[in-house]
C-alpha positions as CSV (number, residue, x, y, z in Angstrom):
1,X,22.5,24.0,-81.3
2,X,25.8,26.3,-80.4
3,X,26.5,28.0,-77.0
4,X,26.3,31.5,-76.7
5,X,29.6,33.4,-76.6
6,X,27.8,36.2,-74.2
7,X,25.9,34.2,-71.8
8,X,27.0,30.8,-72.4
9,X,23.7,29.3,-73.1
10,X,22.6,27.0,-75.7
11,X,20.7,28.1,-78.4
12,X,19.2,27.4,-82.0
13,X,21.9,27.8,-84.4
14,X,19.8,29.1,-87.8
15,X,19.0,32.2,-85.5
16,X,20.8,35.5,-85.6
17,X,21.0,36.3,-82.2
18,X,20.4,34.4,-79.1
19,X,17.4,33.3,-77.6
20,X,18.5,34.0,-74.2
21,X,20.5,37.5,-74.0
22,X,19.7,38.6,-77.7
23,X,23.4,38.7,-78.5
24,X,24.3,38.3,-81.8
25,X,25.2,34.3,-83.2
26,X,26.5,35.0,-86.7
27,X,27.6,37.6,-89.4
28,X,28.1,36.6,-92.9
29,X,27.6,32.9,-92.1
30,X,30.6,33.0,-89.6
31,X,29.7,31.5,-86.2
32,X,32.3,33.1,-84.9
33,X,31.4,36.6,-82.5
34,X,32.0,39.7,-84.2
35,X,34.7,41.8,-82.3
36,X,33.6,44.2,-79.9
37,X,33.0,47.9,-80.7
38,X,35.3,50.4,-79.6
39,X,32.9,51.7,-77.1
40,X,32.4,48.7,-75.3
41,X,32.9,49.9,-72.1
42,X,30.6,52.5,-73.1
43,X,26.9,52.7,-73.1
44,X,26.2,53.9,-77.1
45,X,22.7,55.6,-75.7
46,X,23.9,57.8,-72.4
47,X,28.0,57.1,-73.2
48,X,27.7,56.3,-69.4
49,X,30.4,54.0,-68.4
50,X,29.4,50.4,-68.5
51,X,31.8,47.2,-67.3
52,X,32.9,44.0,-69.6
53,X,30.5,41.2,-69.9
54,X,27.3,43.9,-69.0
55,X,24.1,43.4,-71.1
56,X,22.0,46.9,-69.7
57,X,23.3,49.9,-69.1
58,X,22.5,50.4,-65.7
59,X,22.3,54.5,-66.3
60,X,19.7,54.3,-69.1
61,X,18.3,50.3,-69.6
62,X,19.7,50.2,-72.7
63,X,20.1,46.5,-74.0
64,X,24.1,46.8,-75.4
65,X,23.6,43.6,-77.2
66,X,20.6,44.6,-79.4
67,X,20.8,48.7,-78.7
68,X,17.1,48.4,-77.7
69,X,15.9,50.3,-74.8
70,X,14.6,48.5,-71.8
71,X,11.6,51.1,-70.5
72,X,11.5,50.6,-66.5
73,X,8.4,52.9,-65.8
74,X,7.9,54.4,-62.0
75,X,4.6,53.7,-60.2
76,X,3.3,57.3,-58.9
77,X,2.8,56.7,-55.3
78,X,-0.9,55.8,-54.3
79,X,-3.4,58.2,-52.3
80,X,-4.8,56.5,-49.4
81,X,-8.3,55.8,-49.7
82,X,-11.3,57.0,-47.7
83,X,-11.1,55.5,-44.3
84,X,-7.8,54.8,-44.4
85,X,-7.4,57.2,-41.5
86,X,-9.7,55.7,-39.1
87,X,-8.0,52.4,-40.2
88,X,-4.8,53.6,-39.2
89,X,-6.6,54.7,-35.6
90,X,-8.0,51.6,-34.7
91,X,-4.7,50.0,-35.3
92,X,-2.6,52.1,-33.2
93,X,-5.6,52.0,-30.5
94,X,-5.2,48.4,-30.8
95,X,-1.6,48.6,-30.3
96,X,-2.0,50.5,-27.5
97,X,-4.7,48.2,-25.7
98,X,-2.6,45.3,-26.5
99,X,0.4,47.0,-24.8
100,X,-2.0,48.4,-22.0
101,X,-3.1,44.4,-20.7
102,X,0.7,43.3,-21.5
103,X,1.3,45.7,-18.6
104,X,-1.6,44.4,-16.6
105,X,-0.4,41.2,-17.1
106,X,2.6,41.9,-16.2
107,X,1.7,43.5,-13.0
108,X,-0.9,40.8,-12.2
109,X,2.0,38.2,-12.5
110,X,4.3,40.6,-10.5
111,X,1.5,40.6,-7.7
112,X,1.3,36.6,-7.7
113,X,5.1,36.4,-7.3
114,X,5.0,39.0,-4.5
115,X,1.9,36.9,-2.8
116,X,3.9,34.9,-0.3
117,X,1.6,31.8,-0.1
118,X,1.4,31.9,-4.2
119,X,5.2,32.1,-3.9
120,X,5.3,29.1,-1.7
121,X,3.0,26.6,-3.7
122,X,5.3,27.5,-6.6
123,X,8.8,26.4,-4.8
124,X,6.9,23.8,-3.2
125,X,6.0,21.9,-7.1
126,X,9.5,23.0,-8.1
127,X,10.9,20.7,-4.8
128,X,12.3,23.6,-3.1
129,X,10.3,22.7,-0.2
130,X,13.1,24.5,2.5
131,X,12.3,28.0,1.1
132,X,8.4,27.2,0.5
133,X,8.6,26.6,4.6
134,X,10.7,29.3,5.8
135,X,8.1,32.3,3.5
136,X,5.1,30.3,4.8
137,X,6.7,30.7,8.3
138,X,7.1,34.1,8.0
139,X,3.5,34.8,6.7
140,X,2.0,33.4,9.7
141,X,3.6,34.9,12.0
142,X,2.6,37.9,10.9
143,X,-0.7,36.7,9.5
144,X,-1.5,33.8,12.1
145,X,-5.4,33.8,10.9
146,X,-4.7,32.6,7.6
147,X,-6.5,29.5,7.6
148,X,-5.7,28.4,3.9
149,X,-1.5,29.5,4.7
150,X,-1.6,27.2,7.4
151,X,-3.0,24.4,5.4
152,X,-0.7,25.1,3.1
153,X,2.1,25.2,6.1
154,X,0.5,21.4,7.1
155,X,0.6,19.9,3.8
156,X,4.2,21.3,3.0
157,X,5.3,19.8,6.6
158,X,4.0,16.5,5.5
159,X,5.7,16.8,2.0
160,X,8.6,17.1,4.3
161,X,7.9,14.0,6.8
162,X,7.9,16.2,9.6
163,X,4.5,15.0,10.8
164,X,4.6,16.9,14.0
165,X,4.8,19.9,12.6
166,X,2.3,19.2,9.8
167,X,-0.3,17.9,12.3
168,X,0.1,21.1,14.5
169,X,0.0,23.1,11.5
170,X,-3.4,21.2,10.7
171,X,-4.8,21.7,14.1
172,X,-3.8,25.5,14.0
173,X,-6.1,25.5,10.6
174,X,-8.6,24.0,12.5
175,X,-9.4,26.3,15.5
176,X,-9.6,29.0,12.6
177,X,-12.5,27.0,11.5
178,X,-13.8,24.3,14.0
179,X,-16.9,23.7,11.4
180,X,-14.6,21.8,9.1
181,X,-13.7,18.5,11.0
182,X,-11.8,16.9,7.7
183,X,-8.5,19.8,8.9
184,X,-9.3,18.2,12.3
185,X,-8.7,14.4,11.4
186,X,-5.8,15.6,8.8
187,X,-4.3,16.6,11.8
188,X,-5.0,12.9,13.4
189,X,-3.7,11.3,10.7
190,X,-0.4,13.4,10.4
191,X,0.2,12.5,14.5
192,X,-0.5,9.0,13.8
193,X,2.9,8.8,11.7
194,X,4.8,9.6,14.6
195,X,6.0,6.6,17.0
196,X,5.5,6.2,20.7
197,X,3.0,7.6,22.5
198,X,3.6,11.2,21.6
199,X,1.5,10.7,18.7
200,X,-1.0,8.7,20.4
201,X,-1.2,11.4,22.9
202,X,-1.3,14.4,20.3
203,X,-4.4,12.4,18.4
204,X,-6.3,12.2,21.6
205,X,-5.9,15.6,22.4
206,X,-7.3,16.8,18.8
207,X,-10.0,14.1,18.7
208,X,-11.6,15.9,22.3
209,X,-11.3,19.0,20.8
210,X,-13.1,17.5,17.8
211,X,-16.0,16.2,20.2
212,X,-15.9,19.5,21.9
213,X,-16.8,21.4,18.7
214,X,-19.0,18.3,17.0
215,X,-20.5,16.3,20.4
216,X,-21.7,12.8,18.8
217,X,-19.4,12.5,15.7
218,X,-19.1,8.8,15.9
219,X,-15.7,8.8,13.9
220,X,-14.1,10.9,15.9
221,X,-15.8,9.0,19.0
222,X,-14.2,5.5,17.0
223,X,-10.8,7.1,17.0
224,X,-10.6,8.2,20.4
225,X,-11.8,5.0,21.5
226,X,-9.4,3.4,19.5
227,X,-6.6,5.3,20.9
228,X,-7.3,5.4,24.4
229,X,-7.1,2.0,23.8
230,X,-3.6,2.1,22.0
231,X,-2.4,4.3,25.4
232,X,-3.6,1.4,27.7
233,X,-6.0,4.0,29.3
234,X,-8.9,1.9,30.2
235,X,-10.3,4.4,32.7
236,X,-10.8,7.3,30.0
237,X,-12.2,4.7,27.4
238,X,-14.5,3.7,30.3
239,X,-15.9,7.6,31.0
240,X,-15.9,8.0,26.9
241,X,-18.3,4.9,27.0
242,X,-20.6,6.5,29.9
243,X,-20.7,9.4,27.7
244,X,-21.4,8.3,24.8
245,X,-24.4,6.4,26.3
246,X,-25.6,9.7,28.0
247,X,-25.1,11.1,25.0
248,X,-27.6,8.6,23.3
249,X,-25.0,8.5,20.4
250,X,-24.7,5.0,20.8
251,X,-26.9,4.2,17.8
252,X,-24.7,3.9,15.8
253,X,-24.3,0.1,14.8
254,X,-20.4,0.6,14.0
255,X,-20.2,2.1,17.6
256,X,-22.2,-0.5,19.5
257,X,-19.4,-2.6,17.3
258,X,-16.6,-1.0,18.6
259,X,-17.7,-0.8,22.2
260,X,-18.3,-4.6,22.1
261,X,-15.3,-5.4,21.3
262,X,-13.6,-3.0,23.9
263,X,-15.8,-4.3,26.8
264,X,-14.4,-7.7,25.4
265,X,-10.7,-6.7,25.6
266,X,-11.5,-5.4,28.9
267,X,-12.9,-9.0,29.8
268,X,-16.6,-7.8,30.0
269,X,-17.2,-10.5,27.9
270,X,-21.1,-10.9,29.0
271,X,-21.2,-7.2,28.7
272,X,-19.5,-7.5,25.2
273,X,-21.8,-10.2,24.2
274,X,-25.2,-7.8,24.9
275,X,-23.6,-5.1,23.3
276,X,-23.1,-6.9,20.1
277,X,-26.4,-8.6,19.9
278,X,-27.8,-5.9,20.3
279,X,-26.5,-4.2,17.1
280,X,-26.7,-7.5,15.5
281,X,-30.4,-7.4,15.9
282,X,-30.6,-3.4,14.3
283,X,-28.3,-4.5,11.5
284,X,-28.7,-8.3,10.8
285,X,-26.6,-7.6,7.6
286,X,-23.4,-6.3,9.3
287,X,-21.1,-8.6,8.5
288,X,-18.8,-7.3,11.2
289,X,-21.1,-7.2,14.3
290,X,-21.6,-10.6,13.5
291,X,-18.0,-11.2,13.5
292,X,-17.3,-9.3,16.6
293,X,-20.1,-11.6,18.1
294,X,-18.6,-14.8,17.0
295,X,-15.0,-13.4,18.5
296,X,-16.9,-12.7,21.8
297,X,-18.6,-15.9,21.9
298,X,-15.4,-18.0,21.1
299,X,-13.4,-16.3,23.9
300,X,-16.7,-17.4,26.4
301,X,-16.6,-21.2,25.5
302,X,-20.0,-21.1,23.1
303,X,-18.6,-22.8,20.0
304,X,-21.4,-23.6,18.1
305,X,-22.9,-20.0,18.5
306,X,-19.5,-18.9,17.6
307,X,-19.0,-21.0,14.6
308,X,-22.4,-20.1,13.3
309,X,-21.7,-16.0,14.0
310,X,-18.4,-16.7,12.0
311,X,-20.1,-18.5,9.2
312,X,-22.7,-15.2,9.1
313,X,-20.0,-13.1,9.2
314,X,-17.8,-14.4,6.2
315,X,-21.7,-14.9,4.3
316,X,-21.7,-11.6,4.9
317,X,-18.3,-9.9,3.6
318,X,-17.2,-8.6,6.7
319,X,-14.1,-6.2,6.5
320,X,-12.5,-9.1,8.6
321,X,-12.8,-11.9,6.9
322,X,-9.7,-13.5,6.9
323,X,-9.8,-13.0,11.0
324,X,-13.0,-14.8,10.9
325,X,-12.0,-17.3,8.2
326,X,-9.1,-18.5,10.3
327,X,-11.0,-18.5,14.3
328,X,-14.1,-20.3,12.2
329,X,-11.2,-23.0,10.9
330,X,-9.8,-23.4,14.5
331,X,-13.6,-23.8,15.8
332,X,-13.6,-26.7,13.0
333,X,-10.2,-28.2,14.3
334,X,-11.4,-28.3,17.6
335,X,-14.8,-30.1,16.8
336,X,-13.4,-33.1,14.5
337,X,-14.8,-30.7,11.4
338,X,-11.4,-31.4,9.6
339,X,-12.4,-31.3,6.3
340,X,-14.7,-27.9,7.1
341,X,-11.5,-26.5,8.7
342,X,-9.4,-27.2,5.4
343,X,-11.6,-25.8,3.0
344,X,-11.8,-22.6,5.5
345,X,-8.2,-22.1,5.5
346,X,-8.1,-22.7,1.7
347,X,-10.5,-19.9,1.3
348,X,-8.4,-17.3,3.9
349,X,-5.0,-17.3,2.0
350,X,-6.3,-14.0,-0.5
351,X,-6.7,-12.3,3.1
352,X,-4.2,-13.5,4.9
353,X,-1.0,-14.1,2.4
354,X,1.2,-12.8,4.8
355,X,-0.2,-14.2,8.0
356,X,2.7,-17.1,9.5
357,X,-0.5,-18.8,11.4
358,X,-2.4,-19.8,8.5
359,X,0.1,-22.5,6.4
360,X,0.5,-23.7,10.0
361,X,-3.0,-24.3,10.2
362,X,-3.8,-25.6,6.9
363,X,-0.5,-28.0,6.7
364,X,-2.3,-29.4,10.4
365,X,-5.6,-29.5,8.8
366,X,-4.6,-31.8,6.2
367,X,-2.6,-33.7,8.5
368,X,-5.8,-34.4,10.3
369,X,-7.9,-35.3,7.1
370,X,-5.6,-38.0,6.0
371,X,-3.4,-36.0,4.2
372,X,0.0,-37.2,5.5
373,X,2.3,-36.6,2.4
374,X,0.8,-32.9,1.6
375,X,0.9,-32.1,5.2
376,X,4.6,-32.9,5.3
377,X,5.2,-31.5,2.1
378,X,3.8,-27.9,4.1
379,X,5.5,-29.2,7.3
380,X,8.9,-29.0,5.7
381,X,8.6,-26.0,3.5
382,X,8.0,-23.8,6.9
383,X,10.6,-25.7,8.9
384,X,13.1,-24.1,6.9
385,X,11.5,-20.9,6.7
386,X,11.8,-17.8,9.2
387,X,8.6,-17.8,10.9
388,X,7.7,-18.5,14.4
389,X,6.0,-21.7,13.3
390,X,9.3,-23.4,11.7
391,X,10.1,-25.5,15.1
392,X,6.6,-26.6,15.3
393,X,6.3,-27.5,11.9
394,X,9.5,-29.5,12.5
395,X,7.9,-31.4,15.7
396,X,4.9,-31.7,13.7
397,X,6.8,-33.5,11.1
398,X,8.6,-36.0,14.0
399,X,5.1,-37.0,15.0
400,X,4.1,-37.2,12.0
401,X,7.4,-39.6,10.6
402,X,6.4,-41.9,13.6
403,X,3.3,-42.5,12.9
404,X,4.6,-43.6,9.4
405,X,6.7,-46.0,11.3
406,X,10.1,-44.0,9.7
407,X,12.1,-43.4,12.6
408,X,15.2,-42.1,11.5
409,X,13.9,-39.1,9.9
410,X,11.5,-38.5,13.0
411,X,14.6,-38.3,14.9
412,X,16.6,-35.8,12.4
413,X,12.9,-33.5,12.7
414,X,12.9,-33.9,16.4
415,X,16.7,-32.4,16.5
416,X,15.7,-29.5,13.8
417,X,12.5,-28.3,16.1
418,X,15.1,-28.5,18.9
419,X,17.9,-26.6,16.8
420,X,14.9,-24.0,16.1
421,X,14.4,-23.5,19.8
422,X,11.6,-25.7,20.2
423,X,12.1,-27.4,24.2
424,X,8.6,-28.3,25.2
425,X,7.3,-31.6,27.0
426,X,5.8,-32.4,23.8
427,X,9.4,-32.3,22.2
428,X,10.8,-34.8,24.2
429,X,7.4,-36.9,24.6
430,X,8.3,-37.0,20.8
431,X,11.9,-37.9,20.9
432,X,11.3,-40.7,24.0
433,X,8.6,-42.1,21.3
434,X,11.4,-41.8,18.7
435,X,14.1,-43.6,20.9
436,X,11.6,-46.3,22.1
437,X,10.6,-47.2,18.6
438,X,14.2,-47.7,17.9
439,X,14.9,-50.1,21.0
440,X,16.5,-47.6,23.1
441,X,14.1,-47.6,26.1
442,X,16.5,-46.2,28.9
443,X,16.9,-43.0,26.5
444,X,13.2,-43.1,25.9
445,X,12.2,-43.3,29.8
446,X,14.9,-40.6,30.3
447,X,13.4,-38.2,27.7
448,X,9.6,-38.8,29.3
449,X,10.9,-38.1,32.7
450,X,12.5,-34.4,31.2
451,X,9.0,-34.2,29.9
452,X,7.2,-34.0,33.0
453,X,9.7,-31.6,34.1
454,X,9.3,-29.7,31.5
455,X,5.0,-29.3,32.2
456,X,4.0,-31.4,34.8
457,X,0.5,-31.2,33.4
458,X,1.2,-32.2,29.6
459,X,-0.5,-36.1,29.7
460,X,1.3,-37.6,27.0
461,X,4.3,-37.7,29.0
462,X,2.5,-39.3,31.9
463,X,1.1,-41.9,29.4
464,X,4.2,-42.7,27.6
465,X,6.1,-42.6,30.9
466,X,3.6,-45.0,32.6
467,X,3.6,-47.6,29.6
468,X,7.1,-47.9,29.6
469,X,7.8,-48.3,33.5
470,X,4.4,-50.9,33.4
471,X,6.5,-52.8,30.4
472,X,9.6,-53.2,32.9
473,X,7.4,-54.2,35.4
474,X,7.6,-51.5,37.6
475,X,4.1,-52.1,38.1
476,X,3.1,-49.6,40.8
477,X,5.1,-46.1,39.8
478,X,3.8,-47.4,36.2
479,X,-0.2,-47.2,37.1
480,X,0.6,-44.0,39.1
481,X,1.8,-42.0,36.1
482,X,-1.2,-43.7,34.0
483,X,-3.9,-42.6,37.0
484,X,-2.1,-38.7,36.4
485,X,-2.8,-38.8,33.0
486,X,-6.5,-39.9,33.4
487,X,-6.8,-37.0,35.6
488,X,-5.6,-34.8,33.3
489,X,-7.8,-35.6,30.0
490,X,-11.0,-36.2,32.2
491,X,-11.9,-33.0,31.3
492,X,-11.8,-33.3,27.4
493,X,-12.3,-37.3,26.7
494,X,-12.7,-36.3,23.5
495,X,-8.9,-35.1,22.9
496,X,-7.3,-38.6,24.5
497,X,-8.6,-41.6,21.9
498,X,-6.7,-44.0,24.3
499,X,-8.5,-42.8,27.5
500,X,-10.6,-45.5,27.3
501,X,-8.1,-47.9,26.4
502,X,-5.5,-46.9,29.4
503,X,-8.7,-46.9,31.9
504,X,-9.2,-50.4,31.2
505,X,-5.7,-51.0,31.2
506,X,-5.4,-49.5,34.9
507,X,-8.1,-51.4,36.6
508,X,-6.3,-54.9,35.2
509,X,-3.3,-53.9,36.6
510,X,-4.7,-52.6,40.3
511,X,-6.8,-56.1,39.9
512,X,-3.7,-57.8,40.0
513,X,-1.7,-56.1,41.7
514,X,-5.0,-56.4,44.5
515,X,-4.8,-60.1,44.0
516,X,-1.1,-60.7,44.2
């Protein structure tokens, strides 16, 4: 293989001329190129000029390696075939339609940007909500029947937080169209985010207009009740009640519900209490006229009707269950059912998480069952919390550390609940028990006496005060004290376990103090 001295490609050797450009390899066995002719800058078929290093004449094609012409034929120019024409028509038609809905397009989108309510849901999504408001603003004043614009206008106000402008916005939508109740209670809701009674005030106002249009709706009936109530007007939730009944539209179990509990809150408890049966007995399977019931019931001194409404209630999955859950477990406390009462409060922590009462509750529940350590364990974890419960938890720990016989830390729990604000006749009943079990019984007597001071009527400070002045033989101010606090547990026995006990105690001592 050699290199080609024209185009500088490899090519077989034994050939006489090259592969590639057809330049010639060898003359008379030299390998050597043969010198160029004189008219190498000539073509040698047209003469026309040609440049070193060119293999065609550009004028002619003729190959100036080999002198053989390259023939570079012309196409002739095809005729257009039959139907070409109309081809060519339907295109440029087509062009033309095309360019004719480009323009309608074009105006269409032209009209959407000019349509001031279009214009405003578009800078509302892009977050230019101040520009959105002031086009909207100017549309209805000039367009003020435009029911959709000033839903718009509401729901824009509301993307703002300016509720009072949302809900009048709403309630401007809404006389354009009184059928449609949901702009109405839009219009509810958005006052309802306002504080004070301006929005309590601005929700009645659209509720009666509600009724007005759509007499008997019982939602709107249920919300105006409700907010009367949130005024403090009982004299316009009483006519709304009269009306209602007039009405007949008191059918409604939810309603006979709601009214129950308001003729409770009013105190008409018996009132309450036929209310609520009676929608109990047209919907035994409402879990939360049964709990309503078992409210009313508690608040009237029937426990066991109450505890078995409650139970009914909670069987029942009333939208209050953690309510119930926890009244039910109080019931239970209250009756020696401590172990019911537990369980109870065990099952209300999903509902209530966040309610301060129920650890209080369940920490005394296990306290009651035996269950000293957990209860203190619960005792001391909301001591040191925030809650309104943390000084009573603290007392409840003193109590319970004396109990245990373990003075000294009763004593650092008695100070805590009094650090936490805790000053109660029960507090220093606690702390004279405290300083009594430690042999200080001049601090003890002191702390009783500051007891009855503190609630003349509380009998553990009578009883503890009594026992002490009986044990230094101050026999007579002693049985006095002890007589008081007889008195004061005659009405629940059952709450004093030592009434029986300090009974017996006081007729010994009058016995001998009869025969001395």
């Amino acid at each position: 293989m050699i290199r080609c001295p024209f185009c500088g490609k490899e090519t077989n050797s034994a050939l006489r001329n090259c592969a590639h450009c057809g330049g010639p390899l060898q003359t008379a066995g030299s390998l050597a190129p043969s010198k160029p002719a004189s008219h190498a800058h000539t073509c040698p078929n047209c003469a026309g000029p040609v440049q070193p290093g060119d293999i065609i004449c550009l004028a002619c094609g003729t190959n100036l390696l080999t002198g053989q012409k390259v023939v570079m034929e012309k196409k002739a120019p095809q005729k257009v075939k039959s139907g070409g024409g109309a081809r060519g028509f339907w295109v440029t038609l087509g062009v033309l339609l095309l360019v004719a809905l480009l323009g309608g397009g074009g105006y269409l989108a032209m009209t959407l940007l000019q349509n001031p309510v279009e214009s405003a849901k578009r800078l509302a999504a892009q977050g230019n909500i101040p520009e959105a408001l002031n086009k909207l603003q100017a549309y209805v004043q000039n367009k003020p029947a435009d029911r959709d614009a000033r839903v718009l206008q509401g729901k824009i106000f509301w993307q703002a937080q300016q509720y009072a402008k949302a809900s009048d916005a709403m309630a401007a939508a809404y006389k354009l169209d009184a059928k449609n109740v949901e702009t109405g209670f839009m219009a509810v809701i958005a006052a309802g985010r306002l504080t004070g009674d301006e929005g309590l005030k601005k929700q009645a106002a659209i509720l009666r207009e509600i009724l007005v249009n759509n007499p008997g709706n019982e939602h709107a009936v249920r919300l105006l009740a409700l907010t009367l109530g949130a005024l403090g007007d009982s004299g316009a939730q009483e006519t709304l009640y009269q009306e209602v009944r007039e009405s007949a539209a008191l059918s409604d179990v939810s309603l006979q519900t709601t009214f129950g509990v308001w003729r409770a809150s009013d105190r008409g408890l018996s009132e309450a209490e036929e209310t609520l049966r009676k929608a109990r007995a047209a919907a035994p399977e409402n879990g939360d006229t049964a709990a309503a019931l078992g409210f009313v019931l508690n608040l009237q001194g029937q426990s066991e009707a109450a505890e078995e409404a409650l139970a009914k209630a909670i069987e029942l999955n009333t939208s209050v269950a953690g309510m119930a859950k926890m009244q039910l477990g109080l019931l239970y406390l209250q009756t020696g059912k401590y172990e019911k009462a537990l369980a109870v409060f065990n099952g209300a922590k999903a509902e209530l998480k966040d309610d301060p009462r129920l650890p209080f509750y369940t920490a005394l529940a296990l306290e009651l069952t035996g269950l000293g350590t957990e209860a203190l364990v619960e005792y001391e974890r909301i001591s040191t919390g925030t809650s309104q419960f943390a000084g009573p938890a603290a007392l409840q720990m003193a109590a319970l550390y004396l109990k245990q016989n373990i003075p000294d830390k009763a004593l650092v729990s008695v100070r805590r609940a009094a650090e936490l604000g805790v000053s109660s006749a029960r507090l220093f009943t606690v702390q004279g028990q405290v300083q009594a079990q430690q042999g200080a019984q001049a601090e003890a007597e002191q702390a009783y006496r500051r007891a009855v001071q503190a609630d003349a009527n509380y009998p553990g400070a009578h009883l503890e005060l009594g026992l002490i002045m009986v044990s230094r033989n101050v026999v007579a101010d002693g049985v006095r004290e002890l007589e008081r606090y007889l008195e004061l547990t005659a009405a629940n026995p059952a709450g004093a376990p030592r009434r029986n006990e300090i009974e017996l105690l006081v007729n010994q001592l009058k016995q001998t103090q009869e025969a001395s």
